[in-house]
C-alpha positions as protocol buffer text, in pm:
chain_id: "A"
residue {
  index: 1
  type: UNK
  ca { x: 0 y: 0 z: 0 }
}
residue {
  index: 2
  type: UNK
  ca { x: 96 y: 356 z: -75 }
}
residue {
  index: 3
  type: UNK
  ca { x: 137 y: 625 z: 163 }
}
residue {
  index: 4
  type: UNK
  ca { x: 77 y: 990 z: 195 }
}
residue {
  index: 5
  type: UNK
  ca { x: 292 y: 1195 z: -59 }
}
residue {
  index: 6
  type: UNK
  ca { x: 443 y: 870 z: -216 }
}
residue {
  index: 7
  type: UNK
  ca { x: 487 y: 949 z: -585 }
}
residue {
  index: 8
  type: UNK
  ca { x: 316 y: 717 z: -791 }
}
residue {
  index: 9
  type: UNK
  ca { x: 302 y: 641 z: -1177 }
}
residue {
  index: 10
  type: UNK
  ca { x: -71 y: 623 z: -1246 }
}
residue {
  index: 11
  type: UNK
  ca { x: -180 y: 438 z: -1515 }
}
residue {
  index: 12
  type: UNK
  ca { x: -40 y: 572 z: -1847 }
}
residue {
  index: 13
  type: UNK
  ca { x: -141 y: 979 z: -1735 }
}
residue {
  index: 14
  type: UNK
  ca { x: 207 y: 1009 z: -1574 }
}
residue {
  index: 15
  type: UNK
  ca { x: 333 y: 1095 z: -1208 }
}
residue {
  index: 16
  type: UNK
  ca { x: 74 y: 1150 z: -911 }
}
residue {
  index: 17
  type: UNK
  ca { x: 148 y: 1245 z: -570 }
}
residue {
  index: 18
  type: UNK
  ca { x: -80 y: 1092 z: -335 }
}
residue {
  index: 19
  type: UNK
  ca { x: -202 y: 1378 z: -96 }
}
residue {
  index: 20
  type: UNK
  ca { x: -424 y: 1191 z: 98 }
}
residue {
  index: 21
  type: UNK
  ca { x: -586 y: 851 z: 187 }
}
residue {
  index: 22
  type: UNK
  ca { x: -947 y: 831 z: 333 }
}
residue {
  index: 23
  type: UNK
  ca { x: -1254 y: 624 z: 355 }
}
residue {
  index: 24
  type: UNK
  ca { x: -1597 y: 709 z: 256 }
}
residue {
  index: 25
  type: UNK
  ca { x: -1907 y: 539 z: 206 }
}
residue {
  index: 26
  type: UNK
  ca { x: -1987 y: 368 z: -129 }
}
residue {
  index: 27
  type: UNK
  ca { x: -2393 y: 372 z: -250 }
}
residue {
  index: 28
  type: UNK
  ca { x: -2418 y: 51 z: -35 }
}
residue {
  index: 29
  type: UNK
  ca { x: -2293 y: 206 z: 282 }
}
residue {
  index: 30
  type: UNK
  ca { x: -1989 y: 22 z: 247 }
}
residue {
  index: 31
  type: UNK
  ca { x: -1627 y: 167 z: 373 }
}
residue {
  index: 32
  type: UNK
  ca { x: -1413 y: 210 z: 92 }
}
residue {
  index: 33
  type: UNK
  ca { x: -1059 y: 324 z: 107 }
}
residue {
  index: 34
  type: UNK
  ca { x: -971 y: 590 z: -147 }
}
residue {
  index: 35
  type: UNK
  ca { x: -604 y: 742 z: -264 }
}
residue {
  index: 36
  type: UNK
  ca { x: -626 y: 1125 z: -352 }
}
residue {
  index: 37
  type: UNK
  ca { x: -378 y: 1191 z: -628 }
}
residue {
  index: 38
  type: UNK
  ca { x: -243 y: 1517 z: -785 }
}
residue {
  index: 39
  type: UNK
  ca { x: -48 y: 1551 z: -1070 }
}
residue {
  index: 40
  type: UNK
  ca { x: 302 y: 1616 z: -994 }
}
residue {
  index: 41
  type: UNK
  ca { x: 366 y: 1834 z: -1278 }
}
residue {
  index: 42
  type: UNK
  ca { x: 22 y: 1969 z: -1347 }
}
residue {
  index: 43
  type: UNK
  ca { x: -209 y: 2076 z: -1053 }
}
residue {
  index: 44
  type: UNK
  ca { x: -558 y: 2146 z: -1223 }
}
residue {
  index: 45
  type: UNK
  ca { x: -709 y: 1850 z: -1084 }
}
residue {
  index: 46
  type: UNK
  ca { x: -759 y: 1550 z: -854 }
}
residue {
  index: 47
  type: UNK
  ca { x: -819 y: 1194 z: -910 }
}
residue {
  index: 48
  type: UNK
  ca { x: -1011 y: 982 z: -637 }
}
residue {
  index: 49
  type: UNK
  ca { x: -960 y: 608 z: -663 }
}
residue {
  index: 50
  type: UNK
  ca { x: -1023 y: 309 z: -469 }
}
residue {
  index: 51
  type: UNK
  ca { x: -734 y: 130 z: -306 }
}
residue {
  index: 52
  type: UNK
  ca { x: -795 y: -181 z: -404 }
}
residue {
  index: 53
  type: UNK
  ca { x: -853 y: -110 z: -746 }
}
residue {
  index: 54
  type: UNK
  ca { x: -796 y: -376 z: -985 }
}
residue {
  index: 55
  type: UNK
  ca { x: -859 y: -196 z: -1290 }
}
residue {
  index: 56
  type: UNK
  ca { x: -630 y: 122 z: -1195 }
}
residue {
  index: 57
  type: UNK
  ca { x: -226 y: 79 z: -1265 }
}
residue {
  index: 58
  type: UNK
  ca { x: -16 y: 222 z: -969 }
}
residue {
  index: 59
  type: UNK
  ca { x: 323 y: 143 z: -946 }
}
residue {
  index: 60
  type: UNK
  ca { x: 606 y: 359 z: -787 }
}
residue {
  index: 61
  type: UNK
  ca { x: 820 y: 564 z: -973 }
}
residue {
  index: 62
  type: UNK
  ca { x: 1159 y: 483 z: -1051 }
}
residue {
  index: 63
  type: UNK
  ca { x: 1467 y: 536 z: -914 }
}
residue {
  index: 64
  type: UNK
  ca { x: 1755 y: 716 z: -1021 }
}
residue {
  index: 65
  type: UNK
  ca { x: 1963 y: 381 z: -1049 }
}
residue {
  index: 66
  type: UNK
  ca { x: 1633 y: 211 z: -1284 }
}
residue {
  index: 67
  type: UNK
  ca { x: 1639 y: 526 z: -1441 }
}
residue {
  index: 68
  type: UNK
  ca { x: 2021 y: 577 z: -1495 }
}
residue {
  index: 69
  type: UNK
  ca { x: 2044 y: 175 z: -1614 }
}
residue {
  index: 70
  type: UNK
  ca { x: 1700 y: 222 z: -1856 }
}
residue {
  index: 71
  type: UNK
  ca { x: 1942 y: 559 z: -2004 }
}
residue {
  index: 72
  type: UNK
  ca { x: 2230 y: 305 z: -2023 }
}
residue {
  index: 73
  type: UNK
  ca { x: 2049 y: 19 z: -2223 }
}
residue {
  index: 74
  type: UNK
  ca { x: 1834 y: 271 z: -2464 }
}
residue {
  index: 75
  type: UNK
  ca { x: 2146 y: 215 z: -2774 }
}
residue {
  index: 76
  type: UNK
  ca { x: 2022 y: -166 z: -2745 }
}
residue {
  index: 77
  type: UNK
  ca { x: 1641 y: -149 z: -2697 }
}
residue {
  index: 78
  type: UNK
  ca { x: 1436 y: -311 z: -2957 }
}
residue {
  index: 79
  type: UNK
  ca { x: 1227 y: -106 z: -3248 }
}
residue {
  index: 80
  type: UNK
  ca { x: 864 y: -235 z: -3245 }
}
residue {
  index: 81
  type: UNK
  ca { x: 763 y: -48 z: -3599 }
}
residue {
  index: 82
  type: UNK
  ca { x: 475 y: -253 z: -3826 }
}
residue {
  index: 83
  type: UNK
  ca { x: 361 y: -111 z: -4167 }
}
residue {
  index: 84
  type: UNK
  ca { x: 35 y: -191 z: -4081 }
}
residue {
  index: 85
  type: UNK
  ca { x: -97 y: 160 z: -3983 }
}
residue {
  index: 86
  type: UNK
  ca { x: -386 y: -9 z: -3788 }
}
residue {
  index: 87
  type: UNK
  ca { x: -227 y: -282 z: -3600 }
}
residue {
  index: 88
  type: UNK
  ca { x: 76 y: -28 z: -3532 }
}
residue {
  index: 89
  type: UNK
  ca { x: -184 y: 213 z: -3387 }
}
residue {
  index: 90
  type: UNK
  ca { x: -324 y: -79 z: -3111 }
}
residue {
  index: 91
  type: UNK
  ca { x: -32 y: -204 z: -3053 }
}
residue {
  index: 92
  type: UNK
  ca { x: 135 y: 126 z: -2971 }
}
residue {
  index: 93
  type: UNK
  ca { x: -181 y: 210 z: -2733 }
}
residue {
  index: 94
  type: UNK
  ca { x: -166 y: -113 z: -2588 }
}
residue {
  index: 95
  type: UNK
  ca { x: 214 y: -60 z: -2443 }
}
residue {
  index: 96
  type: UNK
  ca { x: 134 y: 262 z: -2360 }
}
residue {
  index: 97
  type: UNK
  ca { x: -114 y: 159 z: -2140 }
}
residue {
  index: 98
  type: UNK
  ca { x: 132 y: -85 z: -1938 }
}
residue {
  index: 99
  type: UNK
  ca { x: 299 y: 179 z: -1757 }
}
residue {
  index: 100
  type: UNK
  ca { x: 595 y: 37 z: -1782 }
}
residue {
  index: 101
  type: UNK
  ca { x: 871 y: 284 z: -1855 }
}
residue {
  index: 102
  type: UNK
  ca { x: 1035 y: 19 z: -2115 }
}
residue {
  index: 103
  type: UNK
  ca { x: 753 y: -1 z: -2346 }
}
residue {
  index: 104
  type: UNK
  ca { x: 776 y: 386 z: -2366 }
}
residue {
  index: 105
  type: UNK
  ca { x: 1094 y: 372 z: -2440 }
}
residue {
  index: 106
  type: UNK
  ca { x: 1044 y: 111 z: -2728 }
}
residue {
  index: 107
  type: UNK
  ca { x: 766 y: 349 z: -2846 }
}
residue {
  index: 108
  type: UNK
  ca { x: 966 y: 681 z: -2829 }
}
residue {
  index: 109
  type: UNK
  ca { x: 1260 y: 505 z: -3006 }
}
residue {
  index: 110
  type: UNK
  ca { x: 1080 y: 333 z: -3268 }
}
residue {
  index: 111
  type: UNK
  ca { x: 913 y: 680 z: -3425 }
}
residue {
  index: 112
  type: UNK
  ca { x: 1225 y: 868 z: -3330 }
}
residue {
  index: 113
  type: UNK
  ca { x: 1391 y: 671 z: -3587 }
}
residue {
  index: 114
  type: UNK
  ca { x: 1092 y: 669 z: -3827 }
}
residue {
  index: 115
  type: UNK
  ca { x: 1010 y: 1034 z: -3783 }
}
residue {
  index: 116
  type: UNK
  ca { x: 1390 y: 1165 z: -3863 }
}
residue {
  index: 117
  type: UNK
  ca { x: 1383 y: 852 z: -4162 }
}
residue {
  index: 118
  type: UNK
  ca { x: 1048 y: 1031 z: -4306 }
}
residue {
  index: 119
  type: UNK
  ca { x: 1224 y: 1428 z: -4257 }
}
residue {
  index: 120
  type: UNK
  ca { x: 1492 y: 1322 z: -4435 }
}
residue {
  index: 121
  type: UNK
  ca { x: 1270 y: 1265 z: -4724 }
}
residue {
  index: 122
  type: UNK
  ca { x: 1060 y: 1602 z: -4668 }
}
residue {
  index: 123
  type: UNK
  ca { x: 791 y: 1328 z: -4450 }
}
residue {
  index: 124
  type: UNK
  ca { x: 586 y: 1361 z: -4158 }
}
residue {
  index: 125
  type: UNK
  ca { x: 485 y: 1131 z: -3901 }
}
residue {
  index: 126
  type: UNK
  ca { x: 108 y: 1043 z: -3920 }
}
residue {
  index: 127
  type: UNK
  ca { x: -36 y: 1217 z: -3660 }
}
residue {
  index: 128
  type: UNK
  ca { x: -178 y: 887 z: -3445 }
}
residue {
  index: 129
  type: UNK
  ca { x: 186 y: 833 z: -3423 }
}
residue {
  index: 130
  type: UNK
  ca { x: 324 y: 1173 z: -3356 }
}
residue {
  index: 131
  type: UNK
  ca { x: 65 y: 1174 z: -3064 }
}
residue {
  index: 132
  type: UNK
  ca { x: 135 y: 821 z: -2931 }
}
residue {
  index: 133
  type: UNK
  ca { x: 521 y: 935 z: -2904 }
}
residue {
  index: 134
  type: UNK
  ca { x: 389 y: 1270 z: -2750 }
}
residue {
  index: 135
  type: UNK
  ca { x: 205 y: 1101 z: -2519 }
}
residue {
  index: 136
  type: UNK
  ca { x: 525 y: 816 z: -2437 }
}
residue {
  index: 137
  type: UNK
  ca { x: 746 y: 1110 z: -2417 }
}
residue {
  index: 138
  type: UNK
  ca { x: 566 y: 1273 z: -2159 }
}
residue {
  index: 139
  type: UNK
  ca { x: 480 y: 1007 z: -1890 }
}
residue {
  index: 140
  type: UNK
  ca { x: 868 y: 904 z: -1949 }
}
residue {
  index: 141
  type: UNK
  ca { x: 996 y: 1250 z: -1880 }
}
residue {
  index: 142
  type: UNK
  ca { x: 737 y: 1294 z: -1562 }
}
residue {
  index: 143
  type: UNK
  ca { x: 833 y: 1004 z: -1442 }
}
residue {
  index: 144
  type: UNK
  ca { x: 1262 y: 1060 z: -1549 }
}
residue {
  index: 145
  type: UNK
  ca { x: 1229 y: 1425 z: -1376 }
}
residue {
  index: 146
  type: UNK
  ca { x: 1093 y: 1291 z: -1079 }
}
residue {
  index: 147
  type: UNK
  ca { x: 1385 y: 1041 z: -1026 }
}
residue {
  index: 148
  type: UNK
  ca { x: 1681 y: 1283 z: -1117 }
}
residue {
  index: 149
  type: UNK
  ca { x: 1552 y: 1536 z: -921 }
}
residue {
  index: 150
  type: UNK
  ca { x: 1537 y: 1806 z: -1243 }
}
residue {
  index: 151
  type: UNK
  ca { x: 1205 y: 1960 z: -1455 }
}
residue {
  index: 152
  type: UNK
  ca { x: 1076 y: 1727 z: -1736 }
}
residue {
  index: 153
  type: UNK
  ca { x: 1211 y: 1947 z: -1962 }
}
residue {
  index: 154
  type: UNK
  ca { x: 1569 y: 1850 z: -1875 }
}
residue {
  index: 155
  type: UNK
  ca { x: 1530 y: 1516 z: -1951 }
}
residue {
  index: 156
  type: UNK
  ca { x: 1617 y: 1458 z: -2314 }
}
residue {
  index: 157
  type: UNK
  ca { x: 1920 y: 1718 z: -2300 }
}
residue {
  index: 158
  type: UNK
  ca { x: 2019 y: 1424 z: -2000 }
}
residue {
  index: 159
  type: UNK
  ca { x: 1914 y: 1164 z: -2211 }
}
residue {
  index: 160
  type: UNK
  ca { x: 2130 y: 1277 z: -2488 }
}
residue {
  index: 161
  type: UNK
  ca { x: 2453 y: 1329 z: -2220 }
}
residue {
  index: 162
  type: UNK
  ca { x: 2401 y: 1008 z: -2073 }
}
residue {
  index: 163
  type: UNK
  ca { x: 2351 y: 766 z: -2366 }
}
residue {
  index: 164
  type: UNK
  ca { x: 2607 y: 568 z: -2488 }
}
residue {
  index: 165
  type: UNK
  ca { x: 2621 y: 565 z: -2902 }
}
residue {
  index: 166
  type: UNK
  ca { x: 2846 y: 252 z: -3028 }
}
């Protein structure tokens, strides 16, 4: 169980800090334990959800060592690209929605490589792709910043400083 002002990854929306833990009554006048969570990075709004949630993906965040050996490994980690615009989409959404910071990384890399391929031939990204890598980017950075201790727009210029190119 999480505590009070844990930092959580929630779902695939990005860092949370839990800011409080309490039980209310459900419509059958049950006691249900609820985490409060705020965005770490964004504070316009609150999510309420029950502890015991199977449905809802909370994990902590990483550390800086998970984070410095994900950094480490990126030269290494697998492309997932498909022509198949449709299948590419799902599958794309589907390891976005792990949470896991490793699929996100697979995702970002993947169109990284596609998106400079398709400049360099006066291309664009389709734009279910440019916003799948948007949305990878940013739950990778949240979650990055949060670990190194810096703003999420730091992390790619420490990305780039800390990657090893062979």
């Amino acid at each position: 169980m999480f505590k009070v002002n844990d930092y959580v990854a929630y779902n695939s929306t990005g860092v949370y800090k839990i800011i409080d833990i309490r039980k209310e009554k459900d419509t059958g006048n049950n006691d249900i334990e609820y985490y409060v969570l705020e965005p770490a990075y964004n504070n316009n709004m609150i999510i309420k959800t029950p502890v015991n949630n199977p449905k809802v993906l909370m994990r902590n965040i990483m550390t800086k060592e998970d984070v410095l050996s994900l950094i480490a490994n990126m030269p290494e980690t697998e492309t997932i690209w498909t022509d198949d615009d449709r299948y590419r989409n799902q599958s794309f959404k589907a390891a976005l929605r792990t949470g896991q910071s490793e699929e996100w990384v697979k995702i970002i890399k993947t169109l990284y490589l596609v998106k400079k391929g398709k400049l360099n031939v006066g291309k664009k990204l389709m734009k279910t792709d440019e916003d799948i890598m948007k949305a990878a980017e940013r739950n990778l950075h949240e979650e990055f910043a949060m670990a190194l201790h810096i703003s999420p727009d730091e992390v790619l210029p420490y990305i780039l400083d800390h990657v090893q190119v062979n």
